[in-house]
C-alpha positions, 0 to 999 in steps of 0.5 A: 368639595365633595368628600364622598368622590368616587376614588381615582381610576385605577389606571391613573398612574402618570407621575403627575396624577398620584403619588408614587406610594399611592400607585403602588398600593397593594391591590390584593393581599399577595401583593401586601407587604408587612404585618404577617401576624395579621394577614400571614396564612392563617392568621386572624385578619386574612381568615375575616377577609377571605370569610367575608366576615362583615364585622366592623373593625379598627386598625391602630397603627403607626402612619404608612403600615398598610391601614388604608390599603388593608381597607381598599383590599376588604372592599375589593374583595367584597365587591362592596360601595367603598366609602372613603373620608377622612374626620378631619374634614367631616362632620356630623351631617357628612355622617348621616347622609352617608348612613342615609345612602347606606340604607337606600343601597342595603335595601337593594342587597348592596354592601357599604363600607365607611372606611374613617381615617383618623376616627380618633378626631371624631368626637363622641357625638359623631362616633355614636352616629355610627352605632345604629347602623353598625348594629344593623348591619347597614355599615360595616365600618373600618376605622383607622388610627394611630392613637390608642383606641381604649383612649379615643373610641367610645366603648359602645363603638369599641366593643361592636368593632375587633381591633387590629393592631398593626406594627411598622415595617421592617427595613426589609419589608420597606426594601423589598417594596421599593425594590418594586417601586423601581421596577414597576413599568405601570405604577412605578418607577420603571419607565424612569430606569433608575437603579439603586444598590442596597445600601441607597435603599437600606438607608432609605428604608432606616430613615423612614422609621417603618413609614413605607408610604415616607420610603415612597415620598423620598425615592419619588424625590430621590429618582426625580433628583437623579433624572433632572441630574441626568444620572441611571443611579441613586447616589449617596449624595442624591439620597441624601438631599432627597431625605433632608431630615430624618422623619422622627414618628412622634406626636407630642399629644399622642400616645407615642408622647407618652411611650417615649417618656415612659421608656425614659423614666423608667431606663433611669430608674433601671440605672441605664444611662445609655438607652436614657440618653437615647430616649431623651434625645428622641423626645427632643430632637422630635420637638418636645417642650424641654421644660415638660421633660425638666419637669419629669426629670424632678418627678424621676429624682424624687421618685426614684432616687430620694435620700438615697442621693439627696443631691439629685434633686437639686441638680435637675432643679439646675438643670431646669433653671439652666434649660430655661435661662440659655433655651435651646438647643445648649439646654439639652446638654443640661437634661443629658447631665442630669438623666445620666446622674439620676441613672448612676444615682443610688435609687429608693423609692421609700419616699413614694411608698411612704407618702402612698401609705400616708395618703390611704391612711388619710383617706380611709381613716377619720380625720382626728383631732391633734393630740391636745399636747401637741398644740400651741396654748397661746392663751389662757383659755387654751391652756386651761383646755389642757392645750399643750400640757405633758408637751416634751420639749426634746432640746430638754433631753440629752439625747435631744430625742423624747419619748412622746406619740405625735401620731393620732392615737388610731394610728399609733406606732405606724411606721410610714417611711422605711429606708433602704441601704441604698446611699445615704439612705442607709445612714438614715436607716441608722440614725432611725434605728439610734432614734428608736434606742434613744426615746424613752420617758422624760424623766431628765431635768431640762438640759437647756433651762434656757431654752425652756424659758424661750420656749415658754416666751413664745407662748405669751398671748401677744403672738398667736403661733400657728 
């Protein structure tokens, strides 16, 4: 197969030879639809195109927003060679024949353009290919994808591209190009006769999810359905049929994998248990493993919500274990119960800044000795080393509370955890408050002389304690 054919003819337009969201691609930017902030009067994109402006660039979007037609369009207008092919089927020996051609064709004042669809599957190897010959000005390379290019494209290549960032269409965008569709006689869908209310082409358009080129697939479906049928308009019952499932935009390994869960976390932590609700349901109806999303829910109870409700956490710790046991889809009701508890659920995060302060605390201080007397002396020898003397047992005091440091004396008198008002949290912040009033020198007799002999027992060399 050769990857670098010349491109269909234009004129190619029979039903059976292209799809319909192929025929129908713009051919100039009067006829684009969408993403008015780029190619709208004046914006930055149109003003590079209509300047010939011959700088590499990267289109990041959403699948069926217009990245391959804006790319056709450039080459059009610059009556440049078009080089179309795609990085899943290409290697790194495609690369550099395509480079080699280049050059022969720069040499007699021909401009190429190396348009790479998903240049995102290339790896670093293949995308350093390209610098030389971009610099040069042997290439003027137009990438597309859907993943984040600070993520995916090595900076050498990034920083010699402008990145452009399109968004999906409207359902009015996605309308009005149907619309079209369905009165082309040449391209479309007009020699057909097929008529459509906007309501058929509303619904069309919602499912979609601004993927246009999804719109063209189910009206394509749609106006053959009606044809085989004998019917001039698309019915509900038709559109119906012709859409089957709602096409969900989600890649459990890309970037909208992690928006989704982002939006997620942080609806509960904003205690909005609806667009939670809604959030989870994305992610599950779109095929997310429902333990990876168990799993963040613990990390929400924790992070967020702490001992301000200490209940949470073992409530999404149930609703994982239930998630496992009775699988899906039963399961998702397990999740919903326990995103909609952690929404309503008091929050506090003084738990996290607790641990975060106690983590650059050991990082950027010296790992000191425990004091001497908080270690266990369970030999003589340790204990003639001063191991465990001057320790305060508290259950010897009344108050079960001694005045004794057990921080490293660097670090004395910190104060890591500091809870809110929030929940129980704030009888905690009490009982922290009684604690401080309560510490004071051990200068009360043992209150349990038991207790001191036990204590003493288990100190015998017989038994190392750790």
């Amino acid at each position: 197969m050769n990857l670098f054919a010349p491109n269909p003819p234009e004129d190619s337009n029979s039903p059976g030879a292209r799809p319909l969201a192929d025929r129908m691609r713009p051919r100039t930017l009067d006829e684009f639809v969408g993403q008015e902030h780029l190619v709208g009067p004046g914006k930055p994109l149109r003003v590079q195109i209509e300047r010939d402006d011959p700088t590499s660039m990267i289109f990041w979007g959403p699948p069926g927003t217009g990245k391959t037609t804006l790319a056709k369009i450039i080459a059009r207008i610059t009556k440049a060679d078009f080089i179309e092919f795609s990085a899943v089927l290409a290697g790194i020996k495609e690369i550099k024949q395509v480079m080699s051609d280049a050059d022969r064709a720069r040499q007699y004042g021909t401009r190429t353009i190396v348009f790479v669809d998903e240049i995102h599957r290339f790896n670093k190897a293949q995308q350093d290919a390209f610098l030389p010959h971009v610099e040069k000005g042997s290439i003027r390379l137009i990438g597309a994808t859907t993943e984040n290019p600070s993520f995916e494209i090595n900076s050498a290549l990034l920083s010699r591209c402008r990145v452009y960032v399109l968004k999906p269409l409207t359902e009015d965008e996605i309308v009005t190009l149907l619309r079209r569709a369905l009165k082309d006689n040449d391209r479309g869908l007009g020699h057909m006769h097929i008529e459509a209310d906007e309501d058929a082409l509303r619904k069309i358009a919602s499912y979609s999810n601004g993927d246009a080129r999804s719109a063209y697939n189910v009206l394509e479906v749609a106006a053959s359905l009606a044809q085989q049928s004998n019917m001039t308009t698309l019915s509900d019952e038709i559109i119906r049929e012709a859409l089957q499932k709602r096409v969900l935009l989600y890649d459990k390994a890309g970037e909208e994998h992690y928006n989704i869960i982002s939006a997620l976390h942080k609806s509960v932590r904003n205690s909005d248990p609806d667009a939670a609700l809604y959030w989870l349901a994305r992610m599950l109806e779109a095929g997310e493993d429902p333990l990876y999303i168990a799993r963040r829910v613990v990390r929400m109870a924790v992070e967020d919500i702490g001992l301000a409700e200490p209940n949470a956490l073992g409530l999404c710790m149930a609703a994982r274990d239930a998630v496992d046991f009775i699988g899906m889809p039963e399961g998702n009701l397990a999740l919903a119960q326990a995103v909609v508890y952690l929404s309503i659920a008091p929050k506090s995060n003084a738990l996290y800044t607790a641990y975060s302060a106690v983590l650059q605390d050991v990082e950027r201080t010296a790992a000191e000795s425990v004091p001497l007397h908080l270690r266990n002396a369970p030999t003589s020898l340790m204990k003639g080393l001063g191991y465990g003397k001057d320790y305060q047992y508290a259950h010897d005091t009344e108050a079960k509370v001694a005045d004794m440091q057990c921080l490293p004396d660097s670090l004395r008198d910190r104060v890591y955890y500091r809870p809110t008002n929030e929940g129980v949290e704030k009888r905690i912040r009490e009982r922290l408050e009684e604690i401080k009033k309560l510490k004071r020198p051990a200068s009360t007799p043992p209150a349990n002389p038991a207790a001191k002999s036990a204590l003493k027992s288990e100190e015998k060399p017989h038994k190392k304690r750790i």
